[in-house]
C-alpha positions as CSV (number, residue, x, y, z in Angstrom):
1,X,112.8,124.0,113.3
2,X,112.3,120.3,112.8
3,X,113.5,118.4,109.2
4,X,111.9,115.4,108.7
5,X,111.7,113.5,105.3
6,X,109.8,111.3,103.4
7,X,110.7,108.5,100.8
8,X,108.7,107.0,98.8
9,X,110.6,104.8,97.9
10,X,110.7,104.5,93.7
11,X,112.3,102.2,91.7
12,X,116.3,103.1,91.0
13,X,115.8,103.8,87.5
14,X,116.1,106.7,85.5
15,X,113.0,108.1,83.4
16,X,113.8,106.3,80.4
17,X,113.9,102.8,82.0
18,X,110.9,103.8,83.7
19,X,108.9,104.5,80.4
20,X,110.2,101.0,78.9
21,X,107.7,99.6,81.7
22,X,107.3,97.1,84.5
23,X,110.2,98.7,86.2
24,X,108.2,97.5,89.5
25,X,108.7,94.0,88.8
26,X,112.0,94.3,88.2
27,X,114.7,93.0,91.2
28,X,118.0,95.1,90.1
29,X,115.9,98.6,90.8
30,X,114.9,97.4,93.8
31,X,117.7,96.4,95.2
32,X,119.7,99.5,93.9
33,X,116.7,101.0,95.4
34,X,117.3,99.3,99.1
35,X,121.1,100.7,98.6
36,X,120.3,104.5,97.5
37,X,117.3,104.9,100.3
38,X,119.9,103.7,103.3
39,X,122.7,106.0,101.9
40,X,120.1,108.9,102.2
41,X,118.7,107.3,106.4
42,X,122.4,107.3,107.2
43,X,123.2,110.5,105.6
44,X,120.2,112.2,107.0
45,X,121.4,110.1,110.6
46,X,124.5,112.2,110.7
47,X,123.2,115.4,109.3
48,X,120.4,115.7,112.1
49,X,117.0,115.2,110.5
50,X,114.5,114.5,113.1
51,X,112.8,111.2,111.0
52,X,112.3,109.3,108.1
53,X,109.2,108.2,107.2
54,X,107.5,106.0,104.4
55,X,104.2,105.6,102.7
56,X,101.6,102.6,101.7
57,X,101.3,102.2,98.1
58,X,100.9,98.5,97.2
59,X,100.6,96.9,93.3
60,X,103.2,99.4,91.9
61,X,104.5,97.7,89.2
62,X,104.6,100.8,87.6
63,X,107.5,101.1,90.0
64,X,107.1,104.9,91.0
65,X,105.7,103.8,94.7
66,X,107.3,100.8,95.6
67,X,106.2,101.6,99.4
68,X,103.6,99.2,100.4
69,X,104.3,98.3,104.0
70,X,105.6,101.5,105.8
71,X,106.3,99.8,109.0
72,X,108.4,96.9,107.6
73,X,110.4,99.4,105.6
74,X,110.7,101.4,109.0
75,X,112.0,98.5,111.3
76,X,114.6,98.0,108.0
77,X,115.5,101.6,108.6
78,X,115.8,101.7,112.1
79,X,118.3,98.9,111.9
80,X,120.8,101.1,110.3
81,X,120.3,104.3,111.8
82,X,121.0,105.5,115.3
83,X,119.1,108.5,116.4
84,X,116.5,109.2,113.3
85,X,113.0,108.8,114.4
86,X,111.0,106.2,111.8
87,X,106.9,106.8,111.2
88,X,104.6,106.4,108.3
89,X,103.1,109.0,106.2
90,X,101.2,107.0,106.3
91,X,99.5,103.7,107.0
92,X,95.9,103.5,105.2
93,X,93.9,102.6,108.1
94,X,90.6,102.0,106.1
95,X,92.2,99.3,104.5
96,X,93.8,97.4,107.0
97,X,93.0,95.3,110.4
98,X,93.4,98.4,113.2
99,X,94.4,95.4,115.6
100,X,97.9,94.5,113.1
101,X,98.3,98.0,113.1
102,X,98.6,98.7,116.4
103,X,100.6,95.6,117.0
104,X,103.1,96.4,114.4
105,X,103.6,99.8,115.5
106,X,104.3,98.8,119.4
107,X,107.0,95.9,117.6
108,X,108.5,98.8,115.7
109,X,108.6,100.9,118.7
110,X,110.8,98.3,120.5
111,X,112.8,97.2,117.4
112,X,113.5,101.3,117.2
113,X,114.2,101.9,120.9
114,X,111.7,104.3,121.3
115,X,112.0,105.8,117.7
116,X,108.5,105.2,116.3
117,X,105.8,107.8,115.6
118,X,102.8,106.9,113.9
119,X,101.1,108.3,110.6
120,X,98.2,107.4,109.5
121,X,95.9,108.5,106.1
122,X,93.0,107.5,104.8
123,X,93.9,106.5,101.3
124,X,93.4,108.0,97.7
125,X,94.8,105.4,95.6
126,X,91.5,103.1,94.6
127,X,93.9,100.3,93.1
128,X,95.1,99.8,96.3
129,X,92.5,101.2,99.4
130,X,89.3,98.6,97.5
131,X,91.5,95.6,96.9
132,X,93.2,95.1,100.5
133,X,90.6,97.2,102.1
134,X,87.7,94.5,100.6
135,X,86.6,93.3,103.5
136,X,85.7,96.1,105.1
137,X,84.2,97.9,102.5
138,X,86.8,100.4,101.8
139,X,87.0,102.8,99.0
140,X,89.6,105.7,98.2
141,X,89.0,109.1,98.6
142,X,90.9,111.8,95.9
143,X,90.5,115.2,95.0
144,X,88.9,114.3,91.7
145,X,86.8,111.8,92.3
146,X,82.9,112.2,90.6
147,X,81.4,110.6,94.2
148,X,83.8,112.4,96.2
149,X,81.3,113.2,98.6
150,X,80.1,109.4,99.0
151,X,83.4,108.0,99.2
152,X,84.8,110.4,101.5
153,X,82.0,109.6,104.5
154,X,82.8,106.2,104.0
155,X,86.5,106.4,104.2
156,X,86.4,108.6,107.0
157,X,84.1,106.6,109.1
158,X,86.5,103.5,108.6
159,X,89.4,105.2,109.4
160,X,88.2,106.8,112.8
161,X,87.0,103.7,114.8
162,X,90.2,101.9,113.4
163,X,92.1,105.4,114.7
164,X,89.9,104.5,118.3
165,X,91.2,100.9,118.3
166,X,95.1,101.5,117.8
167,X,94.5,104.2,120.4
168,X,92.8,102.0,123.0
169,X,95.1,99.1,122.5
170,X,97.9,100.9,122.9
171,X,96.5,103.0,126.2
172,X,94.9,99.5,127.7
173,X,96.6,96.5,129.2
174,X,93.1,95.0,129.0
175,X,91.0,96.6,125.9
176,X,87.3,95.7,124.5
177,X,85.5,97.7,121.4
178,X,82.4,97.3,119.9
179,X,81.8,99.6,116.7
180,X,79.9,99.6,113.1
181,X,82.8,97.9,111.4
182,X,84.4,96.2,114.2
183,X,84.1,94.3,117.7
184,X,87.3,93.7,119.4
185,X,87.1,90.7,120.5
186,X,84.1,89.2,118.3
187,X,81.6,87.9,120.6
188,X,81.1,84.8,121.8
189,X,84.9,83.4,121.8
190,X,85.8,80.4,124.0
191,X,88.8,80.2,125.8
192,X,89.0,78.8,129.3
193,X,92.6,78.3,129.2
194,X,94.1,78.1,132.5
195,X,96.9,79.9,131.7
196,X,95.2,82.7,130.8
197,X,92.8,81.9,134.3
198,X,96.4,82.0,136.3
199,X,98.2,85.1,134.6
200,X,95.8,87.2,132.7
201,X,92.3,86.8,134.8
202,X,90.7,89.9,133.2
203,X,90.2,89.2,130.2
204,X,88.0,86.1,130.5
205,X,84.2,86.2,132.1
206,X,83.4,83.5,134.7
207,X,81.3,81.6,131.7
208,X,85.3,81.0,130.1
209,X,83.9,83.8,127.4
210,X,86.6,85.9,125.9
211,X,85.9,89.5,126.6
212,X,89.2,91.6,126.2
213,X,92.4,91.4,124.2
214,X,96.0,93.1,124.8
215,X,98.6,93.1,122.2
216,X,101.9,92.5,123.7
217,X,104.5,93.8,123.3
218,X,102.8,97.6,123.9
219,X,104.5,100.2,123.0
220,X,107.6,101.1,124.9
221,X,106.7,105.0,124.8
222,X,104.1,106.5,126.5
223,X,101.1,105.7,124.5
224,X,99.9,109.4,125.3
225,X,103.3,111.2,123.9
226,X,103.5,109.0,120.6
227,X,103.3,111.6,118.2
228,X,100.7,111.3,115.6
229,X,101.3,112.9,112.1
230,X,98.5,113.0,109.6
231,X,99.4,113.7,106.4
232,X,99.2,115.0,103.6
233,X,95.9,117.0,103.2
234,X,93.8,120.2,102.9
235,X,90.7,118.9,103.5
236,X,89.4,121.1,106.7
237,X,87.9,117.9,108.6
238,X,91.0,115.6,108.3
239,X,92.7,119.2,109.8
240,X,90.2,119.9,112.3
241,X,90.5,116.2,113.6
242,X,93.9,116.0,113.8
243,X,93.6,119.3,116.1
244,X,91.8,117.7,118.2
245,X,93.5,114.6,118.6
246,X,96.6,116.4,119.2
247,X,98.6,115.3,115.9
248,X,100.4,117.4,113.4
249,X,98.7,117.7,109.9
250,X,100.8,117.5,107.0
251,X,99.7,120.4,104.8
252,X,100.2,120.2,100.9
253,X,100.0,123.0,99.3
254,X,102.3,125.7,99.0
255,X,99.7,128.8,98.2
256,X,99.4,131.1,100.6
257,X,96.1,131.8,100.7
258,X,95.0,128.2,101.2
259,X,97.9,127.5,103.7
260,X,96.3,129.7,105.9
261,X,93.2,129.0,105.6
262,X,94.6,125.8,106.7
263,X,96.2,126.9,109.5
264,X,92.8,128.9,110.6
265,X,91.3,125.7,111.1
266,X,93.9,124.3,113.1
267,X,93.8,126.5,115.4
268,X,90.7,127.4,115.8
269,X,89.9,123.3,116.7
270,X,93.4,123.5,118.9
271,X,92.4,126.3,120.9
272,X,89.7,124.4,122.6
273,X,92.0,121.5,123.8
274,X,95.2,124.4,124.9
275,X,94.3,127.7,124.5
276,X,97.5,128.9,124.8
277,X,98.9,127.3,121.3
278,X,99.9,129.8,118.7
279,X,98.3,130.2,115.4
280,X,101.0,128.0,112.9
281,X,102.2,126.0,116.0
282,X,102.0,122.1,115.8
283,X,101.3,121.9,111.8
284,X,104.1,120.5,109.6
285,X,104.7,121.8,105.6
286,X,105.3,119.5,103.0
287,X,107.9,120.5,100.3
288,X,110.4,119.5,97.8
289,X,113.7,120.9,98.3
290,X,116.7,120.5,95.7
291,X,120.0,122.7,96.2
292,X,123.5,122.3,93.6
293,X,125.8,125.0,92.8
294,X,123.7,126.7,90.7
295,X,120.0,127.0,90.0
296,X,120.2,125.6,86.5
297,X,122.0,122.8,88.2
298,X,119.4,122.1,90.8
299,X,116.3,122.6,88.1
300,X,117.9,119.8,86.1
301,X,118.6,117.2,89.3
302,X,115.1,118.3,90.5
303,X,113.6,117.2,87.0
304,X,114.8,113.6,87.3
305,X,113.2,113.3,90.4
306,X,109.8,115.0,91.9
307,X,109.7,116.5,88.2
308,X,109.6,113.3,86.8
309,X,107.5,111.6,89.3
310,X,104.5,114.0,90.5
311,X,103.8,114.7,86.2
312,X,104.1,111.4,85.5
313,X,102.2,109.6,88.4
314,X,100.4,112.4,90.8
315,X,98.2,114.4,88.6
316,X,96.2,111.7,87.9
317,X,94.8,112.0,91.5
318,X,94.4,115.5,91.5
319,X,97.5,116.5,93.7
320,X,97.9,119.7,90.8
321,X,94.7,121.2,92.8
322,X,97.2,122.3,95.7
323,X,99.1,124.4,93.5
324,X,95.6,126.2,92.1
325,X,95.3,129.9,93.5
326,X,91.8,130.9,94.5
327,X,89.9,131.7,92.2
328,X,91.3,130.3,89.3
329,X,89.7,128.1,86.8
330,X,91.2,125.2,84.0
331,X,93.9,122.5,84.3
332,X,97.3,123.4,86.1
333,X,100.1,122.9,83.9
334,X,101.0,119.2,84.8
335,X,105.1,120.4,84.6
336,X,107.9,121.1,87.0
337,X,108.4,124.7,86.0
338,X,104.6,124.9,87.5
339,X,106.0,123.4,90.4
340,X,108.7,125.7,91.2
341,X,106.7,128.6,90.3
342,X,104.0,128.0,92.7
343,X,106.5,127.2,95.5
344,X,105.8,123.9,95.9
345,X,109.7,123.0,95.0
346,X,112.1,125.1,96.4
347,X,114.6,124.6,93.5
348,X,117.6,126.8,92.9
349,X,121.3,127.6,94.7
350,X,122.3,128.1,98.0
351,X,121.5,131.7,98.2
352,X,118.2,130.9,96.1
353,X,117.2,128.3,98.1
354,X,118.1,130.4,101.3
355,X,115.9,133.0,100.2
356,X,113.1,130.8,99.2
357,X,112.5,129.0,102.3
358,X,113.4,132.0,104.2
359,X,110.3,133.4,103.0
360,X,108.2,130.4,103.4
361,X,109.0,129.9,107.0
362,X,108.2,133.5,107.9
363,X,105.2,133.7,106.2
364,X,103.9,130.5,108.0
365,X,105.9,130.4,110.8
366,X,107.2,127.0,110.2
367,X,108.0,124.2,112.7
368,X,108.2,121.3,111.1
369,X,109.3,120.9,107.2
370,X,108.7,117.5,105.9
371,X,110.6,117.1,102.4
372,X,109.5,114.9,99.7
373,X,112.8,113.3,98.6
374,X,112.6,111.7,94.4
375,X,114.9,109.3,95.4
376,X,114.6,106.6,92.6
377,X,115.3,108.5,89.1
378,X,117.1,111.8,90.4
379,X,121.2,110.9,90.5
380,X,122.0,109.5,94.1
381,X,125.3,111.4,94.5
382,X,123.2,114.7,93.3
383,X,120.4,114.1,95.9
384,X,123.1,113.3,98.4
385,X,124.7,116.2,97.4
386,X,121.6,118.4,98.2
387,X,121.3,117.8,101.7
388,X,124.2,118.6,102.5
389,X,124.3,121.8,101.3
390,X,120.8,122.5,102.7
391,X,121.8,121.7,106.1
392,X,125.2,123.0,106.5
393,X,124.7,126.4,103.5
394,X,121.4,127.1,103.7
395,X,119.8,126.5,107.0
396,X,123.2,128.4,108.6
397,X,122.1,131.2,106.2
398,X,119.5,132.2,107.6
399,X,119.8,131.5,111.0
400,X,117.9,127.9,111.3
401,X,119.1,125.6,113.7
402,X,117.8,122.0,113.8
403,X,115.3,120.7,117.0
404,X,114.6,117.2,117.4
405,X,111.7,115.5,119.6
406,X,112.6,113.6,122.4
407,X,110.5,110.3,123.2
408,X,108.9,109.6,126.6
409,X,109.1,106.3,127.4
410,X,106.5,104.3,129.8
411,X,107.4,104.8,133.3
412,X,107.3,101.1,134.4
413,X,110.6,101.0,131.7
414,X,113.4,100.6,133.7
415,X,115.5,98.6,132.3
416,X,118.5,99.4,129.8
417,X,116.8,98.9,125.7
418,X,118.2,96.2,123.8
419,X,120.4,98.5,121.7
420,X,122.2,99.3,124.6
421,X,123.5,95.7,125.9
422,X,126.2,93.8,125.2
């Protein structure tokens, strides 16, 4: 199995400062922050993780998502880590230039040595997706939104040809687009430069009209092996896309019954690109995990962190729908208890915990678990603490041994990667 985690990051403040206010705007929590979030990449470094990834969140002076440019806080990462692999979970494509995008991704692949997958989401936070996404008409897309239905065409439609241009800039030397939204490059562009004549021909007409672009660097993996993560949703499109594309959906809720529906879809799409994959193979499982001597322990650690962040923040946007079992009707109770019950966080000891996620990964067969870490409010030294225990006590326990993907690089590379010189 595969252990990959995400941080937010929050604001390193505990509950109380949080409630004063502002704790966003404040510089001591977010430098405390910077401290807590590269103990954790180091610790996780050493302890075997697979990656760390980071979300898009911007305006949060709130201070509960102070994560608004994923890739900058990954090339930060993978300057003090080794062997973790950095992504997103995720960039909001809708709202940003697809060309940036691309280009920042093939830097952070470099800066990384090879490190970098790519996430990308299509955005639920309006706040953020219809102020930076403005010029392209952008809107957010969330469980309880009244013109759901509206907003979610939209959304989608902007996210896929920006999804099509990342992807063909980064499988191109030489790439041209022309969609709804965007023409890559614009028409009409002059630029007879003779440089450009002498050692990139290609991309100019004889009339000295711009007609393709290349971002450079590329990637330094195989465009074709990156691996593309798509979280975190239930929504049976976004699943059935991501199947065929080839990337790994990041599935949210914990209840069984909708788990698997979710994995139905998967592999249903899946089995018409490789009909040879498994039902459960290639999907990833988002959690919460918190482990301490003893359960009481771990419920109280736990409720400084997810169980002060998704009550206070994340039910606003509807993310209380994944715990809802079929069928039944009325408001989820907005608490950590709820949480816990409904398997979302696996909360307890080291034999509760084994038993717990014991369960979970035979009842999906799971591959990849993706952890939701509160770092921010929860103790440091208690979080620390946790993963420790759940990689050398509980994955031992019952029988889990971590796997980690191995990058492909491009097969012109030949040459020894920056980390590795003198």
């Amino acid at each position: 199995m595969r252990l990959g985690t995400f941080l937010l990051p929050s604001a390193a403040a505990t509950p109380e400062e949080f409630r004063r206010g502002y704790a966003g705007a404040n510089p001591n929590f977010y430098q405390r922050a910077l401290f807590e979030n590269a103990a954790v990449l180091r610790q996780l470094d050493d302890l075997g993780f697979d990656f760390a990834a980071f979300s898009e969140h911007h305006f949060h002076l709130e201070g509960l998502e102070m994560s608004n440019n994923p890739i900058l806080l990954g090339s930060w990462a993978a300057g003090i880590t080794k062997k973790l692999r950095i992504g997103q979970m995720a960039s909001v494509l809708p709202a940003r230039n697809p060309i940036l995008v691309a280009e920042d991704l093939a830097m952070l692949d470099h800066f990384s040595g090879g490190r970098m997958f790519a996430g990308f989401a299509r955005g639920y936070q309006s706040r953020h997706v219809t102020t930076i996404g403005q010029r392209n008409g952008a809107v957010a897309t969330f469980a309880t939104d009244p013109e759901y239905a509206r907003h979610d065409a939209i959304n989608r439609e902007l996210f896929e040809e920006s999804y099509q241009i990342v992807r063909g800039l980064w499988e191109n030397r030489e790439f041209s687009f022309q969609g709804k939204h965007w023409q890559v490059p614009p028409p009409g562009i002059a630029w007879d430069h003779p440089g450009t004549r002498a050692m990139a021909p290609t991309t100019v007409g004889a009339d000295g009209v711009l007609q393709k672009i290349g971002i450079a660097p590329n990637t330094l993996q195989d465009p074709s092996t990156i691996e593309l993560m798509v979280p975190f949703t239930l929504s049976p499109n976004t699943i059935r896309w991501a199947a065929r594309e080839g990337g790994w959906p990041i599935i949210f809720s914990p209840i069984e019954q909708t788990v698997k529906a979710c994995l139905d879809a998967y592999h249903e799409q899946a089995r018409q690109r490789d009909p040879s994959i498994a039902w459960g193979r290639n999907v990833g499982h988002f959690r919460e995990v918190v482990v301490a001597d003893t359960d009481e322990e771990a419920f109280a650690i736990g409720s400084d962190a997810l169980g002060f962040i998704w009550p206070e923040w994340h039910d606003h946007f509807g993310f209380n729908e994944a715990l809802r079992y079929p069928g039944e009707e009325g408001p989820i109770p907005n608490t950590y208890q709820t949480m816990i019950d409904r398997g979302y966080s696996i909360t307890g000891s080291v034999d509760t915990v084994a038993r717990k996620l014991e369960q979970a990964i035979e009842m999906f067969g799971i591959e990849l678990l993706v952890l939701w870490m509160g770092i921010g409010p929860a103790p440091i030294d208690k979080m620390l603490r946790s993963n420790e225990l759940l990689v050398e006590q509980v994955l031992p326990k019952i029988g889990i041994k971590l796997d980690h993907f191995e990058p492909t690089l491009r097969p012109e590379f030949d040459a020894p990667k920056w980390t590795e010189t003198s």
